[in-house]
KOLTORTI-686484 format. One record per residue: residue number from 1; chain; residue in three letters; x, y, z of N, C-alpha, C in turn. Coordinates in steps of 0.02 Angstrom, whole numbers. Layout:
REM KOLTORTI-686484
> num_chaine_residu_n_px_n_py_n_pz_ca_px_ca_py_ca_pz_c_px_c_py_c_pz
> NUM_A_ALA_X_Y_Z_X_Y_Z_X_Y_Z
...
//
This chain:
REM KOLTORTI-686484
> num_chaine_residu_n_px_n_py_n_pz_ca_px_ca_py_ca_pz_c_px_c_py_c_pz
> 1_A_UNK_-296_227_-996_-304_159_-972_-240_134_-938
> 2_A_UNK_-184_159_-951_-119_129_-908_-115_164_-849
> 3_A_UNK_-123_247_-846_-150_251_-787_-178_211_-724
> 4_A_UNK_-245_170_-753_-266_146_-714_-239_82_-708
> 5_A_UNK_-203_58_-738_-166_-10_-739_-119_7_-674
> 6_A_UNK_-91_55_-698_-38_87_-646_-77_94_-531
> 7_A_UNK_-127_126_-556_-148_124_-494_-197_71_-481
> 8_A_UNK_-203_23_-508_-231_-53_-486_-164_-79_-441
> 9_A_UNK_-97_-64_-490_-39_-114_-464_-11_-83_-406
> 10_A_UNK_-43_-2_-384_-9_35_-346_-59_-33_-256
> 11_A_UNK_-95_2_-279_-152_-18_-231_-116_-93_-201
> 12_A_UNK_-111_-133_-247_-115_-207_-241_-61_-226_-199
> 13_A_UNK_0_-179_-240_62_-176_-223_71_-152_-124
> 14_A_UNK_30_-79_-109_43_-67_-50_-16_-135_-4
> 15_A_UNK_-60_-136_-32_-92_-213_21_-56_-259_44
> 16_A_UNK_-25_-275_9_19_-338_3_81_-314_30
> 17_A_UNK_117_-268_18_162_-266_82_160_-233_159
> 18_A_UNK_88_-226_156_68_-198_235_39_-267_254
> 19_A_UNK_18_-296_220_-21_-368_243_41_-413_260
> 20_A_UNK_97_-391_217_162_-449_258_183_-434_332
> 21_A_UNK_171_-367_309_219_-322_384_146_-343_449
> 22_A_UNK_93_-367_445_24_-351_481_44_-454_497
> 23_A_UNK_65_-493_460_57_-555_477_102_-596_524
> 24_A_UNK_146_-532_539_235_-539_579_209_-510_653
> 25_A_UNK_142_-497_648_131_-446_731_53_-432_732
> 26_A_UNK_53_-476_794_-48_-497_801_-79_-429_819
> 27_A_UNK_-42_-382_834_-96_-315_848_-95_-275_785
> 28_A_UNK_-48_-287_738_-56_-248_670_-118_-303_652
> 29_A_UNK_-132_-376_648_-158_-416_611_-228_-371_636
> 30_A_UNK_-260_-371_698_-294_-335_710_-320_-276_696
> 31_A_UNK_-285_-243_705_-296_-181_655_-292_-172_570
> 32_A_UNK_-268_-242_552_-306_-247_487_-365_-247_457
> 33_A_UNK_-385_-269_512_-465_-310_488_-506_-259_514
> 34_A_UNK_-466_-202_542_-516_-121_555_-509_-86_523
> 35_A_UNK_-555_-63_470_-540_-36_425_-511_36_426
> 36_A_UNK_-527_70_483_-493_122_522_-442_134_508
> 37_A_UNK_-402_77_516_-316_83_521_-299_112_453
> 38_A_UNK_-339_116_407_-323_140_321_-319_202_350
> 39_A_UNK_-342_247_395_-338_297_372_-287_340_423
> 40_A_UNK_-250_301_474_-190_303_487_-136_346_449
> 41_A_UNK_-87_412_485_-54_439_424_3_407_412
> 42_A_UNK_20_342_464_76_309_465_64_264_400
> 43_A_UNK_-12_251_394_-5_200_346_-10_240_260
> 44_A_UNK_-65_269_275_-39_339_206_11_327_178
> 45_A_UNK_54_351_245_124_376_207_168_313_191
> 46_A_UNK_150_238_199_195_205_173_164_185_107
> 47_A_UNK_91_203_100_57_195_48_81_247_-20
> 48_A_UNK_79_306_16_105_351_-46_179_349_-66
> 49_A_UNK_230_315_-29_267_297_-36_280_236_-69
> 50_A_UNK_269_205_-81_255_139_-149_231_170_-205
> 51_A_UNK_187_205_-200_156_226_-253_194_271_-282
> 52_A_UNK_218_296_-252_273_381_-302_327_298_-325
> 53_A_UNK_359_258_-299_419_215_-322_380_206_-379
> 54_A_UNK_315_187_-381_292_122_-451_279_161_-493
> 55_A_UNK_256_218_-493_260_279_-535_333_298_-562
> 56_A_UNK_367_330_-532_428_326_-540_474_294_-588
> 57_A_UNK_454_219_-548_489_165_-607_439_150_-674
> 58_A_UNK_386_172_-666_349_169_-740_363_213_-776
> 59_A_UNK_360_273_-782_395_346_-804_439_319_-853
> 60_A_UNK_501_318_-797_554_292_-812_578_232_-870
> 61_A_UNK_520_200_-869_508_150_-937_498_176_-987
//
């Protein structure tokens, strides 16, 4: 079950800082709202990149 606690906060965590970086620049805002852009490897990779940190720092707890 923390597992999944863990990857609720992973998830939430990379939305929310691609949605900041997407609200600073009207053609990212756009390509938000396509769901397409998820599967982007640019965006992946900043995705799996949050996610190894929040992992990481949970471990580490």
């Amino acid at each position: 079950m923390k597992i999944f606690g863990i990857l609720v906060a992973l998830v939430a965590l990379s939305c929310a800082q691609y949605e900041h970086e997407v609200t600073n620049d009207s053609e990212l805002r756009d390509a938000f709202i396509n769901t397409t852009e998820w599967f982007d490897p640019e965006v992946q990779w900043r995705i799996y990149v949050t996610a190894s940190f929040i992992v990481d720092t949970q471990i580490s707890f």
